[in-house]
C-alpha positions as a LaTeX table, in Angstrom:
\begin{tabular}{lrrr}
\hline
Residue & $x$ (\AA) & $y$ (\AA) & $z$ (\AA) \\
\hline
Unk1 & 6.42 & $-36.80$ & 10.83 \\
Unk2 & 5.09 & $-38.86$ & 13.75 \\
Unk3 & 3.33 & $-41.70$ & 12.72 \\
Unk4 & 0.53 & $-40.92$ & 15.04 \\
Unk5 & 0.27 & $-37.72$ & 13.08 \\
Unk6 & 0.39 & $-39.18$ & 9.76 \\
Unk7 & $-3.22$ & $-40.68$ & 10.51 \\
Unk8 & $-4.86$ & $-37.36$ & 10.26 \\
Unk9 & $-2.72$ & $-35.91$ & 7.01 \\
Unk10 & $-5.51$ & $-34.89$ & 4.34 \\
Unk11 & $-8.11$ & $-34.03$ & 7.48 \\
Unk12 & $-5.82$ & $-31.29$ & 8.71 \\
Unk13 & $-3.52$ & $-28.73$ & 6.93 \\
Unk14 & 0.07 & $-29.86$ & 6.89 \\
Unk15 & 0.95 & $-26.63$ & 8.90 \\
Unk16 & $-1.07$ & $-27.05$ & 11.80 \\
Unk17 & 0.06 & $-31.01$ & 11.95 \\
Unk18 & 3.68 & $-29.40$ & 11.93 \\
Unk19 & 2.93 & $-27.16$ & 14.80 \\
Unk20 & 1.53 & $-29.77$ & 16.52 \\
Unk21 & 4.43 & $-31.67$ & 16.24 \\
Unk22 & 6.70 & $-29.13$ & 17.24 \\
Unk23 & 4.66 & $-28.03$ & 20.19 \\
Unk24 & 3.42 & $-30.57$ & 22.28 \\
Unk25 & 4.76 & $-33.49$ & 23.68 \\
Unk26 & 4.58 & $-37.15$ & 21.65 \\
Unk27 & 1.68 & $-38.88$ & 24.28 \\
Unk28 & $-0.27$ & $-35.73$ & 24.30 \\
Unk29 & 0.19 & $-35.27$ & 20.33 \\
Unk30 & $-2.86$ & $-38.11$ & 19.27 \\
Unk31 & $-5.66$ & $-35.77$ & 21.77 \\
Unk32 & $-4.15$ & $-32.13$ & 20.44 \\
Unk33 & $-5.04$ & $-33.64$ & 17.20 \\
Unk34 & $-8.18$ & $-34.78$ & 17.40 \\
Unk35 & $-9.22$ & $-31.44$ & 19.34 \\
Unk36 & $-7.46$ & $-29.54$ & 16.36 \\
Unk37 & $-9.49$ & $-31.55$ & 13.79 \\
Unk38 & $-13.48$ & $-30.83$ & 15.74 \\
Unk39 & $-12.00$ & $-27.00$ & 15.97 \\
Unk40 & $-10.70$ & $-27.26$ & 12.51 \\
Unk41 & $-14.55$ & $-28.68$ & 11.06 \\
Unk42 & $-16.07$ & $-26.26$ & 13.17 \\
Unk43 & $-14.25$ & $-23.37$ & 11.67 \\
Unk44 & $-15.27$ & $-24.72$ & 7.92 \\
Unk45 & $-17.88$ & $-23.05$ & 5.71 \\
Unk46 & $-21.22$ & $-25.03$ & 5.04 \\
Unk47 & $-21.45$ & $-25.97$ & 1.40 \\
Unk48 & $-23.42$ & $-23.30$ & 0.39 \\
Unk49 & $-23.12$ & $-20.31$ & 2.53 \\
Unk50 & $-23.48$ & $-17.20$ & 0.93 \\
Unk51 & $-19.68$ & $-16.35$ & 1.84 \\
Unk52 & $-19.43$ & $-13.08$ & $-0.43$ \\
Unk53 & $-22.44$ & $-11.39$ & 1.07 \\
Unk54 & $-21.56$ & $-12.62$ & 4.94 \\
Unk55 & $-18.51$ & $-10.96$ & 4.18 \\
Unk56 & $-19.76$ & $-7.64$ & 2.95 \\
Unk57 & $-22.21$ & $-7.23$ & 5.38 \\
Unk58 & $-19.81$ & $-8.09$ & 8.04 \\
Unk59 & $-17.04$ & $-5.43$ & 6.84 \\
Unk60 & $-19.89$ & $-2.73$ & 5.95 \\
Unk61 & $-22.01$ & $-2.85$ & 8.92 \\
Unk62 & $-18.88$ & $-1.76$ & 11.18 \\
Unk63 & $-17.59$ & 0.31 & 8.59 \\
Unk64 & $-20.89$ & 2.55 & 9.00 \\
Unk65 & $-19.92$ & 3.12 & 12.79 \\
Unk66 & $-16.25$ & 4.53 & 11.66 \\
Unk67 & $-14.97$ & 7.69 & 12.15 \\
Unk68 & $-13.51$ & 10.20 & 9.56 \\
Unk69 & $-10.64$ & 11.28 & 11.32 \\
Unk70 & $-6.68$ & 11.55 & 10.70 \\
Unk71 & $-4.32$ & 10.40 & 12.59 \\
Unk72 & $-1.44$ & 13.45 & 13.06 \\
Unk73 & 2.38 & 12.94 & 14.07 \\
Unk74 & 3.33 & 15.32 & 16.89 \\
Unk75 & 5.33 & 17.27 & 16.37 \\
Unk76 & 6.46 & 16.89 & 12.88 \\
Unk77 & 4.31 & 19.07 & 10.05 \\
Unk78 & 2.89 & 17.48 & 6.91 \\
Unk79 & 3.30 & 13.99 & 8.95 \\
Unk80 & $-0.46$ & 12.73 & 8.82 \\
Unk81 & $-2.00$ & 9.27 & 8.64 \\
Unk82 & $-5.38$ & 8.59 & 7.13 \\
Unk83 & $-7.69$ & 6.20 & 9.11 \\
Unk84 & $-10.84$ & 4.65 & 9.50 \\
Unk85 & $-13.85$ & 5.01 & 6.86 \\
Unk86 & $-11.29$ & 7.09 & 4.09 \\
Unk87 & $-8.61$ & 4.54 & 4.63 \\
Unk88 & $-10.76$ & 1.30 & 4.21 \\
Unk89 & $-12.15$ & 2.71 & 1.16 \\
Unk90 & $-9.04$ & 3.49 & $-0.05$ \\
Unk91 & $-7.51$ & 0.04 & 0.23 \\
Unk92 & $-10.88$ & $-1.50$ & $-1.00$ \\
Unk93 & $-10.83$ & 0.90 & $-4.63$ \\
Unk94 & $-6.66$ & $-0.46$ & $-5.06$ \\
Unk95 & $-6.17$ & 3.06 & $-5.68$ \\
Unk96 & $-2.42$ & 3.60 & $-7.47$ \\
Unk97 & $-2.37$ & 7.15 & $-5.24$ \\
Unk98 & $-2.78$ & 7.13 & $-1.48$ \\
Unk99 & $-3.84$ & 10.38 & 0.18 \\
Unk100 & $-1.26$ & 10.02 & 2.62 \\
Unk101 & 1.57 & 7.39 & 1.83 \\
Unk102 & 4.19 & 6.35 & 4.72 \\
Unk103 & 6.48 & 3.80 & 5.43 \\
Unk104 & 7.74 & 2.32 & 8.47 \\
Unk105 & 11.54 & 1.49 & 7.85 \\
Unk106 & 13.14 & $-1.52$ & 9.80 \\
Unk107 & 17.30 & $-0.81$ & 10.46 \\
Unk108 & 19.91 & $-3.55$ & 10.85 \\
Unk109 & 22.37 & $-3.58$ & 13.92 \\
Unk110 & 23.44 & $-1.07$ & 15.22 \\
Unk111 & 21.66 & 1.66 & 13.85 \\
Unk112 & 18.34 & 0.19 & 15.24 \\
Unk113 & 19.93 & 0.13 & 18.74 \\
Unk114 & 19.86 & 4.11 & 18.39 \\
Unk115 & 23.50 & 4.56 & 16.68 \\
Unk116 & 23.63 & 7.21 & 14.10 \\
Unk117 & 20.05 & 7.07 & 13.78 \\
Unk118 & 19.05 & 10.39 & 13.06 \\
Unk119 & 22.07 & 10.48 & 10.49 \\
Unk120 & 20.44 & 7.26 & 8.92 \\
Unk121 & 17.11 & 9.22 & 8.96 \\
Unk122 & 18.47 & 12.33 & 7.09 \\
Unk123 & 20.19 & 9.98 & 4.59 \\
Unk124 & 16.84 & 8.86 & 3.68 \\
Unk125 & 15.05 & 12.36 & 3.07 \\
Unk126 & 14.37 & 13.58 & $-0.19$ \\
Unk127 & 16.61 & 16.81 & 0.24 \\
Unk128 & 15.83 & 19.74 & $-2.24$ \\
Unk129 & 17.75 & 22.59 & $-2.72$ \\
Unk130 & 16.10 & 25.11 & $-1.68$ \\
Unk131 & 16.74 & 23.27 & 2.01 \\
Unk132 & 20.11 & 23.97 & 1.62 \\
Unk133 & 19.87 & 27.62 & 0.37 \\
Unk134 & 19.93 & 30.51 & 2.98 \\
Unk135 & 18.80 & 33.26 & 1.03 \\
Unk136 & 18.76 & 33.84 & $-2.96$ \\
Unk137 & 19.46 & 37.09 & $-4.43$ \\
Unk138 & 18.62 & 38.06 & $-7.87$ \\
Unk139 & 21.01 & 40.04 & $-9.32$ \\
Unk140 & 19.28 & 42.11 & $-11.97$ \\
Unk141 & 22.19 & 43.77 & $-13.60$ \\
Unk142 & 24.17 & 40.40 & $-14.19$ \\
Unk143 & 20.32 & 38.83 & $-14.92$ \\
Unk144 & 21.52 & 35.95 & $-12.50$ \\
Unk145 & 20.03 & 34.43 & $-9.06$ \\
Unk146 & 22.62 & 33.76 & $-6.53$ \\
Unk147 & 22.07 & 31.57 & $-3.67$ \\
Unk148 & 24.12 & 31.90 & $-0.26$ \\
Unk149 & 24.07 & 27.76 & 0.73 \\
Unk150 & 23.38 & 26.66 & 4.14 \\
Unk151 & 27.31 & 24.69 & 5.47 \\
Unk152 & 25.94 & 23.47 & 8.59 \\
Unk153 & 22.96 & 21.70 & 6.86 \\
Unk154 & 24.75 & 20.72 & 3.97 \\
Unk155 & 27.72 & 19.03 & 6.44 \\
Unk156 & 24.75 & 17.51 & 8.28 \\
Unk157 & 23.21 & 15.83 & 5.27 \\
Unk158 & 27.04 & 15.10 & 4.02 \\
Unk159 & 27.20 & 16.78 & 0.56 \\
Unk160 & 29.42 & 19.37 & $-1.21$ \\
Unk161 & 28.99 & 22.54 & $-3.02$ \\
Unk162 & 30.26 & 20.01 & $-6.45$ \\
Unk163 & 27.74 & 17.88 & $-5.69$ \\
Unk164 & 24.76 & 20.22 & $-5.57$ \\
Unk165 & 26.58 & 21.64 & $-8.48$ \\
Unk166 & 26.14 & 18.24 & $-10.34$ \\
Unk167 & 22.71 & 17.54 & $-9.34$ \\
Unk168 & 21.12 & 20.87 & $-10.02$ \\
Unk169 & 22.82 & 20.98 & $-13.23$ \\
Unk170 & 21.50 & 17.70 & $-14.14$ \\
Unk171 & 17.77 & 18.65 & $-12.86$ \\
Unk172 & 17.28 & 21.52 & $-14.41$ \\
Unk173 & 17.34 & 22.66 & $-18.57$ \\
Unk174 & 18.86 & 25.53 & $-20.35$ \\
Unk175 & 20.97 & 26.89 & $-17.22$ \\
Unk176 & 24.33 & 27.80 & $-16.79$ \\
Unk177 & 25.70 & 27.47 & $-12.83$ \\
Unk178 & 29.08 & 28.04 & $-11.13$ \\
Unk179 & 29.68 & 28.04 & $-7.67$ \\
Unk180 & 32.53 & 29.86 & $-6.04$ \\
Unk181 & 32.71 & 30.56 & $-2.03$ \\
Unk182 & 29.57 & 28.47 & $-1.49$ \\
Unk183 & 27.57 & 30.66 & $-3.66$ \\
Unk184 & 25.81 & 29.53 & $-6.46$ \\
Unk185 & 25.54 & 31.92 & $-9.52$ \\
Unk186 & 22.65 & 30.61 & $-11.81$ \\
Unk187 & 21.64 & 32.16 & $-15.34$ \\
Unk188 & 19.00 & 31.11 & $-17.96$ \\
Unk189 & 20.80 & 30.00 & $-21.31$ \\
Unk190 & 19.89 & 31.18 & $-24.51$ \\
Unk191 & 16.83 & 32.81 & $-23.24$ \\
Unk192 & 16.71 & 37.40 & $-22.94$ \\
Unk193 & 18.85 & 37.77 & $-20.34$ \\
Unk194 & 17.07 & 40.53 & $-19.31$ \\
Unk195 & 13.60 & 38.76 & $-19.10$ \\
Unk196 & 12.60 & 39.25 & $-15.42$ \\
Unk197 & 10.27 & 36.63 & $-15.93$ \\
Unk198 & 12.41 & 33.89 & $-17.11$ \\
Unk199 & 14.64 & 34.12 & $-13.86$ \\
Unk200 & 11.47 & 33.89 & $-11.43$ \\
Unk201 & 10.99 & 31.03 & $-13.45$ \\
Unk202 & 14.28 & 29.47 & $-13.09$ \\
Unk203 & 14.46 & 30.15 & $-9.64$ \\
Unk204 & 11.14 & 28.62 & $-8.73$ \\
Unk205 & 12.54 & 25.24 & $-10.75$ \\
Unk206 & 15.75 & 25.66 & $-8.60$ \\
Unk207 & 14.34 & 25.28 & $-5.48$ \\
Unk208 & 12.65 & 22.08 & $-6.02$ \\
Unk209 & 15.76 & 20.17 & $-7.08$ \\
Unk210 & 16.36 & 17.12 & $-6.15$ \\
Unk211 & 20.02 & 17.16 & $-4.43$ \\
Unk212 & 20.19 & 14.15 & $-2.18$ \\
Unk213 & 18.69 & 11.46 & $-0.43$ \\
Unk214 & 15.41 & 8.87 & $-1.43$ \\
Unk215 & 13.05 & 10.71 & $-4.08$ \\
Unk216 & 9.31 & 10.43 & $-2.57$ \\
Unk217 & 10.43 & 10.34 & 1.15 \\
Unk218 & 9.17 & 13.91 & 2.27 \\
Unk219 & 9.27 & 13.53 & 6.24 \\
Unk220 & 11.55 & 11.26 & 8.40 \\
Unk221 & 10.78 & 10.54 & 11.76 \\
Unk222 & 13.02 & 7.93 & 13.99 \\
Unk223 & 10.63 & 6.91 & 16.59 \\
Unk224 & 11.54 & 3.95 & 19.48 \\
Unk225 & 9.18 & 0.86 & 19.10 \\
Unk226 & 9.89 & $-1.70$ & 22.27 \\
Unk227 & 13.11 & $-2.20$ & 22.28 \\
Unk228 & 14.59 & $-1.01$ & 18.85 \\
Unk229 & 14.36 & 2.16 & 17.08 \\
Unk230 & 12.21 & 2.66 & 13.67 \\
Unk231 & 12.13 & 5.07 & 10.80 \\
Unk232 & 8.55 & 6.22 & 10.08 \\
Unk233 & 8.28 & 8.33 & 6.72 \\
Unk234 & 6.05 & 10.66 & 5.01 \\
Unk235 & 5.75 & 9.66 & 1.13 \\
Unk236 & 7.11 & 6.09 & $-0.08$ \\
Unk237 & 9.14 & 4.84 & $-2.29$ \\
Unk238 & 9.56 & 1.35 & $-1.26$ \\
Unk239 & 12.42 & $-0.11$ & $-4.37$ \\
Unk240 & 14.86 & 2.05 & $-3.23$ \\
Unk241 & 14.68 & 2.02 & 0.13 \\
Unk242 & 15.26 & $-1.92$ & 0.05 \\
Unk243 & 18.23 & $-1.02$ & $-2.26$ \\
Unk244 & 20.19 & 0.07 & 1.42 \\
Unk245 & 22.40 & $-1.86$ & 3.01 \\
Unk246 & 21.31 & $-0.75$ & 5.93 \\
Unk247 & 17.90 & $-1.17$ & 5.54 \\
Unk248 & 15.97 & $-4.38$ & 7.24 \\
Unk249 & 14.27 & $-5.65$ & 3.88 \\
Unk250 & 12.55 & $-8.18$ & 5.70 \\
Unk251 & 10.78 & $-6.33$ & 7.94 \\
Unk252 & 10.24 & $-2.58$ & 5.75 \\
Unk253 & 6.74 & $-2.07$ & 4.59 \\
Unk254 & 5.00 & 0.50 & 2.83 \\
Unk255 & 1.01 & 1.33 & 3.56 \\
Unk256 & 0.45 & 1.40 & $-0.38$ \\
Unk257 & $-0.73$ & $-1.91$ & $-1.41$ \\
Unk258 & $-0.34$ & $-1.07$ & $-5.21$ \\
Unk259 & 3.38 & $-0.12$ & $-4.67$ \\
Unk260 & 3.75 & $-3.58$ & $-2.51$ \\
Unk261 & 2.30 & $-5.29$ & $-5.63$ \\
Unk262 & 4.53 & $-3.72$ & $-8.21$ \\
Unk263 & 7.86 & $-4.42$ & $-5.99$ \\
Unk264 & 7.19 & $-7.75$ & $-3.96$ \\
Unk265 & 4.55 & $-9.42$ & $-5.72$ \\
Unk266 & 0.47 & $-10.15$ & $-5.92$ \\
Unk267 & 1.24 & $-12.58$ & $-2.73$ \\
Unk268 & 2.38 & $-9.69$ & $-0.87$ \\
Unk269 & 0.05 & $-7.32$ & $-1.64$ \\
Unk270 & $-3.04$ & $-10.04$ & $-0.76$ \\
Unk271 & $-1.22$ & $-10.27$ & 2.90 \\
Unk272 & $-0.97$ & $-5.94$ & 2.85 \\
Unk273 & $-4.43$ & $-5.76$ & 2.06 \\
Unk274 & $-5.23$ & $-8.04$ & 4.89 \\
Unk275 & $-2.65$ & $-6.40$ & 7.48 \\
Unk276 & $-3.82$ & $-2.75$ & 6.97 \\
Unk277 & $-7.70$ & $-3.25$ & 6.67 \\
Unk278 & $-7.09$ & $-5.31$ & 9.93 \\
Unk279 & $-5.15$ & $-2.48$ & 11.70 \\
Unk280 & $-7.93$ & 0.36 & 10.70 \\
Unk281 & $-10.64$ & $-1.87$ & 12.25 \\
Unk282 & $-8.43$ & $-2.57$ & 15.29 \\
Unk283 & $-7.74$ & 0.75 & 15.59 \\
Unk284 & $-11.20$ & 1.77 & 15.86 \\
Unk285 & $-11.94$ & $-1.03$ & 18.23 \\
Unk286 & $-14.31$ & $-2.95$ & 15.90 \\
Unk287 & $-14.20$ & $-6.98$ & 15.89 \\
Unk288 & $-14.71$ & $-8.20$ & 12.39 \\
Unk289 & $-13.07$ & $-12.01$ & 11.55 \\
Unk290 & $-10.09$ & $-11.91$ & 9.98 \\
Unk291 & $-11.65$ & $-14.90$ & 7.46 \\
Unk292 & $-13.46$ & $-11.71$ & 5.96 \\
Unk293 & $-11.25$ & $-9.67$ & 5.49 \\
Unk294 & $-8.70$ & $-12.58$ & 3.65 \\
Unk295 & $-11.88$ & $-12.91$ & 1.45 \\
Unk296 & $-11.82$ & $-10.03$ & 0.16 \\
Unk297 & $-8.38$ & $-10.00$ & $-0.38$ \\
Unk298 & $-8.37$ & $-12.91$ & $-2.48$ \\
Unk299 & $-10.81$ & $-11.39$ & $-4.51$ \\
Unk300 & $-9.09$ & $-8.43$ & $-5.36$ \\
Unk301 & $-5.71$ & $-10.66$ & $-6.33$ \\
Unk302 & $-7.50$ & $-13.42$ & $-7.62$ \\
Unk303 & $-6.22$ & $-13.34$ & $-11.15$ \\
Unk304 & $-2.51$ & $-12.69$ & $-10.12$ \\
Unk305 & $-3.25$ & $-8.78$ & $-10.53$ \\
Unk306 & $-4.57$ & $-6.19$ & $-7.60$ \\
Unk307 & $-7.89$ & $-5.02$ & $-8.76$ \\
Unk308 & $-10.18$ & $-2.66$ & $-6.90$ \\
Unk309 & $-13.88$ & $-3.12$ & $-5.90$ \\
Unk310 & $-14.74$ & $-1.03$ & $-8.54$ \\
Unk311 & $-16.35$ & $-1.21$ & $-11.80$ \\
Unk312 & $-13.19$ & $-1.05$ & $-13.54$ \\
Unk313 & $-12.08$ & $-3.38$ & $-11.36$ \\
Unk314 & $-13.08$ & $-6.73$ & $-9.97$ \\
Unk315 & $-16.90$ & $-6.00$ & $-11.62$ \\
Unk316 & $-15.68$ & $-5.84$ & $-15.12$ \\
Unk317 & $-14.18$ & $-9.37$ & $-14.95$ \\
Unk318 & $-17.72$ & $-10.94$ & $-13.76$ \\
Unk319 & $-18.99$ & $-13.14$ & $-16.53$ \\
Unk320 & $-22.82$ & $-12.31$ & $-16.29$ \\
Unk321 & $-23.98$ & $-9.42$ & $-17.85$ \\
Unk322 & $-26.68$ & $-8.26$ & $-15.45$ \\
Unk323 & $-24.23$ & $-8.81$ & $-12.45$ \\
Unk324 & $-21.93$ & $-5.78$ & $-14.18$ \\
Unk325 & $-25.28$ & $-3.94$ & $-14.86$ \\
Unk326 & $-26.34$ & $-3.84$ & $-11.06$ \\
Unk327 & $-22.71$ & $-1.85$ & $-10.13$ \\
Unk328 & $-22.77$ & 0.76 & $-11.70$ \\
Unk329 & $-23.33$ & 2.45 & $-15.64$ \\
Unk330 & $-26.08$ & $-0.32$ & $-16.21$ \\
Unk331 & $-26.88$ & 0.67 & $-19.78$ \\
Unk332 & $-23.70$ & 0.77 & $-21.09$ \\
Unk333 & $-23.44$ & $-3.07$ & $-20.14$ \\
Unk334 & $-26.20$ & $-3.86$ & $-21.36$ \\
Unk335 & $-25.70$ & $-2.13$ & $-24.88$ \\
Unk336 & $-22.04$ & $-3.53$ & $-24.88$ \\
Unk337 & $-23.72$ & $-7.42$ & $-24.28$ \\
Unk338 & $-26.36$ & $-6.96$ & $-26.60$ \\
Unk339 & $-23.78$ & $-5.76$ & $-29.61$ \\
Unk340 & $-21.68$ & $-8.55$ & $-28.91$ \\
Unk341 & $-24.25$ & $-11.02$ & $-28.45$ \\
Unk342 & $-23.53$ & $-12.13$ & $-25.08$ \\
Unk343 & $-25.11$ & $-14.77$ & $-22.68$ \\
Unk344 & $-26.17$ & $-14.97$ & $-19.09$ \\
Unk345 & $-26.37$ & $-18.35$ & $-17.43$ \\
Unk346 & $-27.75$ & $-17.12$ & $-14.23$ \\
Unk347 & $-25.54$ & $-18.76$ & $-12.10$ \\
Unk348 & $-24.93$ & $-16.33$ & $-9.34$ \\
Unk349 & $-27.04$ & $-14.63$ & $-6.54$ \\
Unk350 & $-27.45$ & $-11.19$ & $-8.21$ \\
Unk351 & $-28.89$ & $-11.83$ & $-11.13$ \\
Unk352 & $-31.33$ & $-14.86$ & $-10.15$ \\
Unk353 & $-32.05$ & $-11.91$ & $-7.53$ \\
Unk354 & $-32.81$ & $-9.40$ & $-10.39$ \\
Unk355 & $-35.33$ & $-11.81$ & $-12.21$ \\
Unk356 & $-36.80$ & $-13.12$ & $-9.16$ \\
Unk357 & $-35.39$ & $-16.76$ & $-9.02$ \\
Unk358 & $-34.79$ & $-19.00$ & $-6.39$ \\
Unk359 & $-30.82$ & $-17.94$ & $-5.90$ \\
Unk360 & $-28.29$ & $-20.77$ & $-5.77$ \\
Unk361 & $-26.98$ & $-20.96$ & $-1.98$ \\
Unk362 & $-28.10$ & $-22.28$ & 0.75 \\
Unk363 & $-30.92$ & $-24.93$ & 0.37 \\
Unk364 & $-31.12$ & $-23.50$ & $-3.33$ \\
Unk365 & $-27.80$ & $-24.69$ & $-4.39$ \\
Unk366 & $-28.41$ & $-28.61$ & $-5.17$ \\
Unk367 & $-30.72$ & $-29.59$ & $-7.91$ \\
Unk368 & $-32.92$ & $-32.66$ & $-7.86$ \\
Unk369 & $-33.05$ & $-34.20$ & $-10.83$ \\
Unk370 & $-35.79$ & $-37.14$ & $-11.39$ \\
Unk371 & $-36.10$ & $-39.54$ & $-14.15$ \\
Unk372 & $-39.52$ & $-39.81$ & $-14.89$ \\
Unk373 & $-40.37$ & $-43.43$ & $-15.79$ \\
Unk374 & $-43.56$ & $-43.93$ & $-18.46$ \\
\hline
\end{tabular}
């Protein structure tokens, strides 16, 4: 590093000292600096400052001016996207199920220069076989279903008659199949052959096979972004989409943040929380700072797991009793503390706000203490 530099290590983060050095010229690196470093102490919270409530005031109050709407793909049924107020709470709770989960899939050359895209795209669907079926007959007197499958779809997703064969077989229990001529002759095994029921039954399970493709990913939709073509998906299923070759991995994301956790990590999650509570407020063209937004994400992966703001989430861990109380299901905390014989310091804001103390922020934080001399 440039020894000019090296004077302000400790007063600036080694990043921005870096850039800094990469950026600017060597006789105008001294003044970039020192401008840096008055931003950079500007930009710092006072000792003190109730940071947790700024923040939650500062996400709430915009978050009562958000719509309720859903965003909806033209074009393509069952291809929604759930925004503002429903979203943000969503992300907030850490919930394991999203009401509408999507991914947006990032292809290496060439396919994301529009080759074989659409190819790509179907490779990805989750193809069941009742897709691939043009009509099935039940054949009462033989107390067998029959279904006529599709050739032009099944040549478009690339599979054979022995591989639908194989996977059917595989997916579904106490069934014999054959196929002959592209027809598939199914009956129930074991069961009364006869048993109307039972084959209704069996060909309900039938259609919804799995036969091909990534299981989750209900919808595909290649879509053009600047210069480079994108696969946007309805349903997720982010492990095994980075399992293909031709997939970007470095660039694929998923809009579940508990999936992002389980797969890349609590680091990655903290940076999805950030990125898509950020994109619903931008969307709804709100300003809140993006300092309290990466407060609250830090929260909810503080202790290397992705908790919700709930009170089976980050609430449970707090240490004071009457803090848990104040959430939610107040007497059952309190019952709980006093059976285990449990102790309250009072040294956060809501409980010095419950008993009517001075709280300790602010001017309230540093406490004189005075010999007194006899």
């Amino acid at each position: 590093m440039n020894p000019t530099l090296k004077t302000f290590e400790g007063k600036l983060p080694l990043s921005i000292l870096q850039e800094i050095e990469e950026k600017c010229l060597p006789a105008k690196q001294k003044k970039v600096a020192e401008l840096a470093l008055e931003e950079y102490a500007r930009a710092k919270v006072e000792p003190g400052e109730a940071v947790g409530i700024v923040g939650a005031e500062s996400m709430g109050e915009p978050g009562t001016q958000m719509t309720l709407n859903t965003f909806h793909f033209a074009g393509v049924a069952e291809m929604n996207v759930t925004m503002g107020l429903p979203r943000i709470i969503e992300i907030l709770d850490g919930r394991e199920k999203i009401s509408t989960p999507m991914m947006e899939i990032f292809l290496k050359e060439p396919y994301n220069k529009g080759q074989d895209v659409k190819k790509v795209a179907l490779m990805i669907k989750e193809t069941k076989l009742g897709e691939l079926v043009k009509e099935f007959i039940i054949n009462l007197v033989e107390a067998r279903i029959e279904a006529v499958l599709n050739e032009e779809k099944m040549k478009e997703i690339g599979i054979t008659a022995a591989q639908i064969v194989k996977q059917v077989d595989a997916g579904v229990r106490d069934m014999i199949i054959k196929e002959k001529d592209n027809v598939l002759f199914m009956k129930v095994k074991g069961k009364d052959e006869k048993h109307l029921n039972e084959i209704y039954k069996l060909k309900e399970a039938v259609k919804e096979t799995y036969v091909k493709g990534v299981k989750g990913i209900n919808q595909v939709l290649p879509v053009k972004r600047k210069d480079e073509f994108i696969i946007i998906t309805s349903g997720s299923n982010l492990k095994k989409i980075l399992t293909l070759d031709f997939v970007d991995t470095a660039r694929t994301t998923t809009n579940s943040i508990q999936e992002i956790a389980a797969v890349l990590g609590i680091e990655a999650a903290r940076q999805a929380i950030i990125n898509e509570v950020y994109k619903v407020i931008e969307a709804q063209g709100l300003n809140v700072d993006i300092r309290h937004i990466m407060l609250i994400a830090d929260t909810m992966c503080a202790n290397g797991k992705l908790r919700g703001i709930t009170r089976y989430g980050i609430i449970s861990g707090k240490s004071s009793v009457l803090a848990r109380a104040s959430f939610e299901t107040p007497i059952k905390h309190l019952i709980d503390a006093a059976l285990s014989g449990e102790k309250d310091k009072l040294d956060s804001v809501v409980e010095n706000v419950m008993i009517n103390q001075p709280i300790p922020i602010g001017t309230g934080l540093p406490h004189l203490i005075m010999k007194d001399e006899k």
